[in-house]
C-alpha positions as CSV (number, residue, x, y, z in Angstrom):
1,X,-25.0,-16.3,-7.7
2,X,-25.4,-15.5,-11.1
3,X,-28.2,-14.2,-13.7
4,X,-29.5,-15.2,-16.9
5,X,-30.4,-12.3,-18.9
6,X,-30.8,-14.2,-22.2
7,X,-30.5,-17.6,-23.6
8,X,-26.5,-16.8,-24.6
9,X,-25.7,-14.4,-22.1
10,X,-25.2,-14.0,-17.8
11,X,-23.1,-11.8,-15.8
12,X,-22.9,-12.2,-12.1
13,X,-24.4,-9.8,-9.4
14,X,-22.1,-10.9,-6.5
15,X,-19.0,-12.7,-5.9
16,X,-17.7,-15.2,-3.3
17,X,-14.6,-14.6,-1.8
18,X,-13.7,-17.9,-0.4
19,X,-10.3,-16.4,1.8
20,X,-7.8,-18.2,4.1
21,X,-9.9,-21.8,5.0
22,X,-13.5,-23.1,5.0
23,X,-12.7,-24.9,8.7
24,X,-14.9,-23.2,11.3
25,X,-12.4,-23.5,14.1
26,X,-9.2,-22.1,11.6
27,X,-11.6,-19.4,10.7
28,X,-11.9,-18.4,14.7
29,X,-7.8,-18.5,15.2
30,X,-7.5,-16.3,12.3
31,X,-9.9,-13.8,13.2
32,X,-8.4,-13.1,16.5
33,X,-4.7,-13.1,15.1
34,X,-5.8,-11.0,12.2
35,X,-8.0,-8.3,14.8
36,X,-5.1,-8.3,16.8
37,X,-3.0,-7.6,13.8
38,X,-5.5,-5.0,12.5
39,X,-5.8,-3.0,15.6
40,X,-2.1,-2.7,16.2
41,X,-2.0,-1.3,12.9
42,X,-4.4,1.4,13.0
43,X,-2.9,2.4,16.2
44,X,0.2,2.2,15.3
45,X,-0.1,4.6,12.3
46,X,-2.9,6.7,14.2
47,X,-0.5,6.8,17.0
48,X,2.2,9.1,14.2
49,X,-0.6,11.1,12.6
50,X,-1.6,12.6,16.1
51,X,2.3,13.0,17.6
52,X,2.8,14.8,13.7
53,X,-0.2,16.7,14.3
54,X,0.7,17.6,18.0
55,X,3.7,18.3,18.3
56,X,5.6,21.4,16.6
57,X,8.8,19.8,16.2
58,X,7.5,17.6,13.8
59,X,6.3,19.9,11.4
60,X,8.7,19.8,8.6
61,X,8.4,17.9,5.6
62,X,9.9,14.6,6.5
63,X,7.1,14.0,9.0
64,X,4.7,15.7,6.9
65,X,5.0,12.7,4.5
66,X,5.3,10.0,6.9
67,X,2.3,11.3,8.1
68,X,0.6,11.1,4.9
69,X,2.0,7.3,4.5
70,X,0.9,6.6,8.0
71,X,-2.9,7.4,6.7
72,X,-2.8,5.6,3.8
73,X,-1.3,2.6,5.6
74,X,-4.7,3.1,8.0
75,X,-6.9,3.1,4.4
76,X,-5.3,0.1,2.6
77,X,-5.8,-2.0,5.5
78,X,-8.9,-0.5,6.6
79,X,-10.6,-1.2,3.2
80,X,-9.8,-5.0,3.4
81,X,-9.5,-6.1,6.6
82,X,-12.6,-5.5,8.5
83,X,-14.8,-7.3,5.8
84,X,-12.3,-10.5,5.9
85,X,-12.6,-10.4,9.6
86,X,-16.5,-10.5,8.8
87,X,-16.1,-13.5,6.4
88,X,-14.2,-15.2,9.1
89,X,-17.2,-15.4,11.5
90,X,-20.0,-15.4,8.6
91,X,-21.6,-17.8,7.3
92,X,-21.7,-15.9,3.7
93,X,-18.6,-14.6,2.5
94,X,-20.0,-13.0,-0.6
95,X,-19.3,-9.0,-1.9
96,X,-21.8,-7.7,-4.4
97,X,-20.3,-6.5,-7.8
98,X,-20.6,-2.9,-6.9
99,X,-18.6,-3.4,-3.7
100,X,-16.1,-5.5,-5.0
101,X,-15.4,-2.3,-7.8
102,X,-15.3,-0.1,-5.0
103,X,-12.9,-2.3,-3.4
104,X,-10.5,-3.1,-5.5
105,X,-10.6,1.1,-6.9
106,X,-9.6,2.5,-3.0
107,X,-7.3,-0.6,-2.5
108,X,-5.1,0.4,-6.2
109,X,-5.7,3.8,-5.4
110,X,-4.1,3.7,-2.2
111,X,-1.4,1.6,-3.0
112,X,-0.5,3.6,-6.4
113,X,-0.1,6.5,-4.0
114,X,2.1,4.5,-1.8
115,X,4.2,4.0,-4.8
116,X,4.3,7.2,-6.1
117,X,4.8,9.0,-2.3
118,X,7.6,6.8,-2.1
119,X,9.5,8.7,-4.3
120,X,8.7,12.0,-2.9
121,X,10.0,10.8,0.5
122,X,13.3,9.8,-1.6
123,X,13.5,12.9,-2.7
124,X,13.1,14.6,0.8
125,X,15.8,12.6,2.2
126,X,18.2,13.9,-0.9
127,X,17.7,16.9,-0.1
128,X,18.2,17.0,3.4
129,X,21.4,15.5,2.9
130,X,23.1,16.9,-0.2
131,X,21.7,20.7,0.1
132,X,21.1,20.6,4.9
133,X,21.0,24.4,4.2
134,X,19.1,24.5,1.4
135,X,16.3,22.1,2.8
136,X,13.3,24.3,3.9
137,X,14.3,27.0,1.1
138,X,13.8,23.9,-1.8
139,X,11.1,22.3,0.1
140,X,8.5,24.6,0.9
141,X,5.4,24.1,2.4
142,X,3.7,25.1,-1.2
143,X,5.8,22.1,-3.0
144,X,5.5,19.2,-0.3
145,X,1.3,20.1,-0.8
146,X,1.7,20.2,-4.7
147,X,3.7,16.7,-4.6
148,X,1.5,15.3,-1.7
149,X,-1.7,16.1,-3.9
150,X,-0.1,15.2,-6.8
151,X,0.6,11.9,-5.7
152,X,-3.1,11.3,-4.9
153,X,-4.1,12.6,-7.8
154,X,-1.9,9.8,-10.0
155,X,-2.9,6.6,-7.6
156,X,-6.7,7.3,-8.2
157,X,-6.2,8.4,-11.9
158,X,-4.1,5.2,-12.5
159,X,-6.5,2.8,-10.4
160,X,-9.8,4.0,-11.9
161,X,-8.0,3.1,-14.9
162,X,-7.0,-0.6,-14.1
163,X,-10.7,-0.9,-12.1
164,X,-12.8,0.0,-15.2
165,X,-11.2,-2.4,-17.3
166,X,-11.0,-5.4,-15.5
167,X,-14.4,-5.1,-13.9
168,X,-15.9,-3.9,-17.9
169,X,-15.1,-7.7,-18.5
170,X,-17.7,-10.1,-19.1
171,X,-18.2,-12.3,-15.8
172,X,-20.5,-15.3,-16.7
173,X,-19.9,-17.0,-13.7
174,X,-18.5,-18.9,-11.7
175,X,-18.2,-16.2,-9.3
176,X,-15.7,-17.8,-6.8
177,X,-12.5,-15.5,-6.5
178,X,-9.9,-17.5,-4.7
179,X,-8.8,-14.4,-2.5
180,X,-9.7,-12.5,0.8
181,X,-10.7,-9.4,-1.0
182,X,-11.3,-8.1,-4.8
183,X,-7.8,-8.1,-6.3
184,X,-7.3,-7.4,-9.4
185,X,-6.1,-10.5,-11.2
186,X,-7.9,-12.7,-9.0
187,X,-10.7,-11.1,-10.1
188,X,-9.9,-10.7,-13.5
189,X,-9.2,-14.8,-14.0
190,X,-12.9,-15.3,-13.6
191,X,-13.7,-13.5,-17.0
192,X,-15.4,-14.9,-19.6
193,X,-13.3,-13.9,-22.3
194,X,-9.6,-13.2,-22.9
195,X,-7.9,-11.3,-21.1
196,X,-4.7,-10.2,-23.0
197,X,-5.9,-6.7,-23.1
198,X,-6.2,-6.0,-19.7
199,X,-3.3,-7.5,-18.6
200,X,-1.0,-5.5,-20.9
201,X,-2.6,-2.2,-19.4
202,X,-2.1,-3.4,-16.1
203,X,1.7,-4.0,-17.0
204,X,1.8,-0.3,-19.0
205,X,0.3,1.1,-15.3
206,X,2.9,-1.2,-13.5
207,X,5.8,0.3,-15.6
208,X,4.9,3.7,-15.1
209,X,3.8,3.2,-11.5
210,X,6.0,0.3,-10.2
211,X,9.5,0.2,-11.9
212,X,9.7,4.4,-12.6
213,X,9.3,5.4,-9.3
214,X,11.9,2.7,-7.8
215,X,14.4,3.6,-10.3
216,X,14.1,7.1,-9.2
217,X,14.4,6.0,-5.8
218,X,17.6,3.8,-6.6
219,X,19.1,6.8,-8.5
220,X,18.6,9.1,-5.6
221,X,19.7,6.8,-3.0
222,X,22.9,6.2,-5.4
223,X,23.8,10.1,-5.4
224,X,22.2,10.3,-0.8
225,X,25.5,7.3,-0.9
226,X,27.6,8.9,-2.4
227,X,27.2,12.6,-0.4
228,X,27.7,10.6,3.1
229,X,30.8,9.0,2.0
230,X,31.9,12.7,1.7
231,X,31.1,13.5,5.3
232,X,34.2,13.8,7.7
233,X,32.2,13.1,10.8
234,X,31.8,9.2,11.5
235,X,28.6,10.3,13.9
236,X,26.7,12.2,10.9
237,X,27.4,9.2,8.6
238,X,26.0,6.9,11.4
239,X,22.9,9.3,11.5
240,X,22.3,9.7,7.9
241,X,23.0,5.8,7.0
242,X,20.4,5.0,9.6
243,X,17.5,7.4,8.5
244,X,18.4,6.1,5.5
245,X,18.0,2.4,6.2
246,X,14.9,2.7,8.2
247,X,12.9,4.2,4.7
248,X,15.2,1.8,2.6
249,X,13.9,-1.0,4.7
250,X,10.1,0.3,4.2
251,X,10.7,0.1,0.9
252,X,11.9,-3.3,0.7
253,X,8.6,-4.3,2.2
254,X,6.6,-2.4,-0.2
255,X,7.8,-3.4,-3.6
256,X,9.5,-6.5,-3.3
257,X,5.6,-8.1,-3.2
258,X,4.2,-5.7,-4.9
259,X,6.7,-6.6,-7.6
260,X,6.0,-9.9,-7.4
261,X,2.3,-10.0,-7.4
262,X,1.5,-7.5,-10.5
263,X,5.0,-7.5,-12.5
264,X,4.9,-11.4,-13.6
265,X,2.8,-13.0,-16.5
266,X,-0.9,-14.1,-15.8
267,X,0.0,-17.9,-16.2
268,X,2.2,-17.8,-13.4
269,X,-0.8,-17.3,-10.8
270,X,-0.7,-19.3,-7.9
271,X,-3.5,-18.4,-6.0
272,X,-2.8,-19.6,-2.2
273,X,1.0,-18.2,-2.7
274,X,-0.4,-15.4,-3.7
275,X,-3.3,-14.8,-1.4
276,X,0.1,-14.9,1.6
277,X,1.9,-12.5,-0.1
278,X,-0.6,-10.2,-0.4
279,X,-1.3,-10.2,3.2
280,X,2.1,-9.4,3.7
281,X,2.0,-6.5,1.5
282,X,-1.1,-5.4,2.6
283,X,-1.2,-5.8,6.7
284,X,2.5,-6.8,7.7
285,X,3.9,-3.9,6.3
286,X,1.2,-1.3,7.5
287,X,1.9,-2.6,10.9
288,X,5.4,-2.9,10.7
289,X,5.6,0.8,8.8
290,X,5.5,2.7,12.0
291,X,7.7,0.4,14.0
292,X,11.1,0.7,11.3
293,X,10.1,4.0,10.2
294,X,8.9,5.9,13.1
295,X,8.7,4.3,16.9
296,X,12.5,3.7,16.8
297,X,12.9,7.6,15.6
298,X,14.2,9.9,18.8
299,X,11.9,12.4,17.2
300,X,8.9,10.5,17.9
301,X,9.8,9.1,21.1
302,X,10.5,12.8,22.3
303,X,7.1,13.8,21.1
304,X,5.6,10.9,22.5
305,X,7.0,11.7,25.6
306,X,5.5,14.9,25.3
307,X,2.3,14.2,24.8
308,X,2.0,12.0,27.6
309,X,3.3,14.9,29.6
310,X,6.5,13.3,30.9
């Protein structure tokens, strides 16, 4: 729908997200392996938050982050999911302009502080194995809450940032966004007027929030290499390689799509390709988040164990 303020001027008041299919009977199979996909997810990660929260023995800083990634996990899904499970089952599968801003803000926001927290977790695991004695001295409680709220503070400063531009574009219709949510370049490709602007702030923000952070992570998983090599015991190299791997391998699934979905040219969009790989980035690797990261950890299956008062 869109509205005709003038004789050479409209904007629209809603979009139309048209999501996976427009087949009644696909749209049914989807909603059920997407609910079931959704619910694992927010249990999964709900599951951490309360055995962190519980449990004494998980109060340090590794788990006080994982915690923190566990809830945003629960956010990023939680602000796109539930409405594309609506659209599945709906007749209308339109998002008025205001909701699709809010959208798309909490949705960067979250992921920018995914990026960002990723780093912080890198930096954790450097410490706790190239200064074990120094660990709770360097990383106080007063430092992992100035980096946690730091790292908030930069995914909603950056995100407000990309938001207001692309949704300060002109949108004269149509109002069709190929997509199962607001995201930000499939939004953006239905502006009325060029976007060249925009798309180099969203690579500046990508830069900063996208190829700094993994370079930092690199470089501190470069030096975490090199300290394990140094151990004499073949069990506390097994240990450390293995934390190591599991957050390694959560990264993987983090920026590999996230790369390639906002670090490649606008003319490269291909909307169904992309529309997949954003539902990996977005629900696969929430769900599969507490599974590498955490379930497999003894830590948690201890506390877990606890809790259920075996």
């Amino acid at each position: 729908m869109w509205i005709p303020p003038g004789q050479n001027q409209s904007w629209v008041s809603e979009f139309i997200l048209l999501g996976f299919s427009s087949d009644p009977t696909t749209n049914r199979t989807l909603f059920s392996a997407f609910l079931l996909l959704y619910l694992s997810s927010v249990l999964g990660n709900g599951l951490i938050i309360t055995l962190v929260c519980l449990d004494m023995h998980l109060h340090t800083p590794m788990y006080f982050f994982l915690c923190i990634l566990s809830l945003l996990d629960m956010s990023c899904v939680t602000t796109t999911v539930p409405q594309m499970l609506v659209h599945l089952l709906s007749q209308s599968q339109t998002i008025s302009f205001a909701g699709c801003w809010l959208q798309m803000y909490i949705f960067g926001a979250v992921g920018l502080t995914e990026c960002i927290l990723f780093v912080v977790m890198a930096f954790d695991r450097y410490v706790a194995i190239c200064y074990p004695l120094r660990y709770t001295v360097i990383l106080s409680w007063g430092l992992c809450t100035q980096l946690s709220a730091g790292t908030w503070a930069c995914g909603f400063f950056f995100s407000l940032i990309h938001t207001l531009f692309t949704m300060r574009l002109p949108y004269c219709g149509p109002n069709r966004v190929n997509h199962y949510f607001c995201e930000g370049p499939s939004v953006r490709n239905l502006a009325c007027m060029d976007t060249y602007v925009i798309e180099m702030v969203d690579l500046i923000i990508s830069v900063f929030m996208v190829v700094a952070p993994l370079s930092l992570i690199v470089a501190s998983y470069i030096r975490i290499a090199q300290a394990i090599l140094k151990f004499k015991s073949m069990q506390a190299r097994c240990k450390a390689f293995s934390t190591c791997a599991s957050h390694l391998t959560v990264i993987t699934f983090f920026y590999a799509p996230a790369t390639y979905l906002y670090m490649r040219p606008n003319a490269s969009y291909s909307p169904e390709q992309d529309k997949q790989v954003s539902l990996f980035y977005n629900v696969f690797t929430a769900l599969l988040n507490p599974v590498v990261y955490s379930l497999r950890n003894e830590d948690m299956k201890r506390a877990f164990l606890k809790v259920m008062g075996r």
